[in-house]
N, C-alpha and C positions, 0 to 999 in steps of 0.2 A: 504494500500500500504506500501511496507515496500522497507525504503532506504538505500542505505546501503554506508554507508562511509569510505572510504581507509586513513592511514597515509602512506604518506612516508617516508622512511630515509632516504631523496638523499641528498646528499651532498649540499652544498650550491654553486646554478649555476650561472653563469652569461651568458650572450649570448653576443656575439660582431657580428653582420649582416653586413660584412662589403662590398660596391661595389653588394648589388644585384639590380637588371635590376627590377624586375616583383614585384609592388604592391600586384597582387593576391599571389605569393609566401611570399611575405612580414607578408600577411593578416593569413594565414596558419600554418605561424612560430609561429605569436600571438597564434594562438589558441594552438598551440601544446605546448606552451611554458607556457600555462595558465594549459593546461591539468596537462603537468608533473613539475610542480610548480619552473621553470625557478625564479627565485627573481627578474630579473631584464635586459631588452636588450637593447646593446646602439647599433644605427642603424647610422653608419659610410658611407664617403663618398659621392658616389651619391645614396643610398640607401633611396628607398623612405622614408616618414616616416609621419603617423598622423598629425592631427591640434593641435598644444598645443599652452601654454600660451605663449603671444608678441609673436606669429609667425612672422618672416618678410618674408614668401613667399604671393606674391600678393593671396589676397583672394579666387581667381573664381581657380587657380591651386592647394593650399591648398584644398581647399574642395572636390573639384575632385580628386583629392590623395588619402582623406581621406575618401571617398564613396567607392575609386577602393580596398580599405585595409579591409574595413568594409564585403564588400563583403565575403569574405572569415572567416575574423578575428570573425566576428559574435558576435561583440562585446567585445571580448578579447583585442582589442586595449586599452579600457578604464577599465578593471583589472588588469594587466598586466603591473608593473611598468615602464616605458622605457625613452630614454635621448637621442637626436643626441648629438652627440660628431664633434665638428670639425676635432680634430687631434688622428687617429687610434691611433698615436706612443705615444701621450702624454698617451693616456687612457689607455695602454699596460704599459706602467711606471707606473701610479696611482694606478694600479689592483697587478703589481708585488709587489711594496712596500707595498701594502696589503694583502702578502703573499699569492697570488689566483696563482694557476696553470696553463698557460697558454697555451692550448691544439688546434692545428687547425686541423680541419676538410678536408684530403685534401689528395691524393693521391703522397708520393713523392716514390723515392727509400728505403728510409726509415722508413717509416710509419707503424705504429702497427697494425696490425690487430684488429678489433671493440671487436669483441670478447674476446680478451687477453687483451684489456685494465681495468686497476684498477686504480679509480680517488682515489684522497688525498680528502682531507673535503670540499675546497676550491677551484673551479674552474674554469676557463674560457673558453670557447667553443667560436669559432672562423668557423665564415661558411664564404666562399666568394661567388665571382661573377659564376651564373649558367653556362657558359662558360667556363672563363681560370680559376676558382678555386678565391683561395688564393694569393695577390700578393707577388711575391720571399719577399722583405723586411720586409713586417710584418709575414711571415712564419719565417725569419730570425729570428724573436724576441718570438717563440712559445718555449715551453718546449719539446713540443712531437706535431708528427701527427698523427693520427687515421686515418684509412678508413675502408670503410665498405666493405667487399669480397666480389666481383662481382664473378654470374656464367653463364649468359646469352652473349650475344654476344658485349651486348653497354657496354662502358666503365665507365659511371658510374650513378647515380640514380641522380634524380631535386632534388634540393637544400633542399626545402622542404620536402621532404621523407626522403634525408637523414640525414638531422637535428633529425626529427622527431626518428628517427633508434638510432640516438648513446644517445640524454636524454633519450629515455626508457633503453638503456642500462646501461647508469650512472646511472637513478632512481634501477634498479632491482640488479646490484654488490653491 
């Protein structure tokens, strides 16, 4: 059997998950973020998140989180570096003063098309809630917004796919 192994040159990622609803999209991002070698996700908000160490979420809801993520993640939850973050806005300061690019994922009047985007070495990828997006105040604090051109009728793709859409894009510019 013969395997064969890819390097990437992707830029160095980071992922901010902030305000998503759905554990199984949660679970998906893992994996996809394990695929295209993401370094590391802080999962903001009320965004579910894994069992890690000193959890203070009561156990029997922790574990069932952590099942409903597995699902999907298939494992990638426990390769896949990742942090809850109490405060989006502190973590957006600590990532800028670390000279990372702060990029949200997010449909405004202004937003690049996915295709035309050229990331710097240093990055941060920012997806919101599968619903209203991105909230206005941490958009407020992004460098740029990307979105991915819709051609079908619905306005835009699950959070997960589109995630998944703009790191293969980062990984392949």
């Amino acid at each position: 059997m013969i395997i064969f192994s890819y390097s990437f040159d992707m830029p160095r990622c980071i992922l901010i998950a902030h305000n998503i609803r759905s554990c199984y999209n949660i679970g998906s991002i893992f994996r996809t973020a394990d695929g295209l070698g993401v370094e590391k996700i802080y999962l903001t908000g009320y965004t579910p998140y894994p069992v890690g160490k000193n959890d203070l979420r009561l156990p029997y809801l922790a574990q069932k989180i952590d099942r409903q993520i597995h699902k999907t993640a298939l494992g990638a939850e426990k390769t896949v570096p990742w942090e809850y973050a109490d405060n989006i806005y502190d973590l957006i300061a600590k990532l800028r003063v670390n000279k990372f690019q702060i990029i949200g994922l997010e449909q405004t009047p202004n937003s690049l098309a996915l295709p035309k985007f050229r990331p710097k070495n240093k990055l941060t990828l920012i997806i919101g809630q599968e619903i209203g997006g991105i909230d206005k105040a941490v958009l407020a604090l992004t460098d740029l917004t990307i979105e991915i051109p819709m051609v079908g009728k619905k306005e835009s793709f699950n959070v997960a796919q589109a995630t998944a859409m703009a790191l293969y894009h980062i990984k392949n510019v």
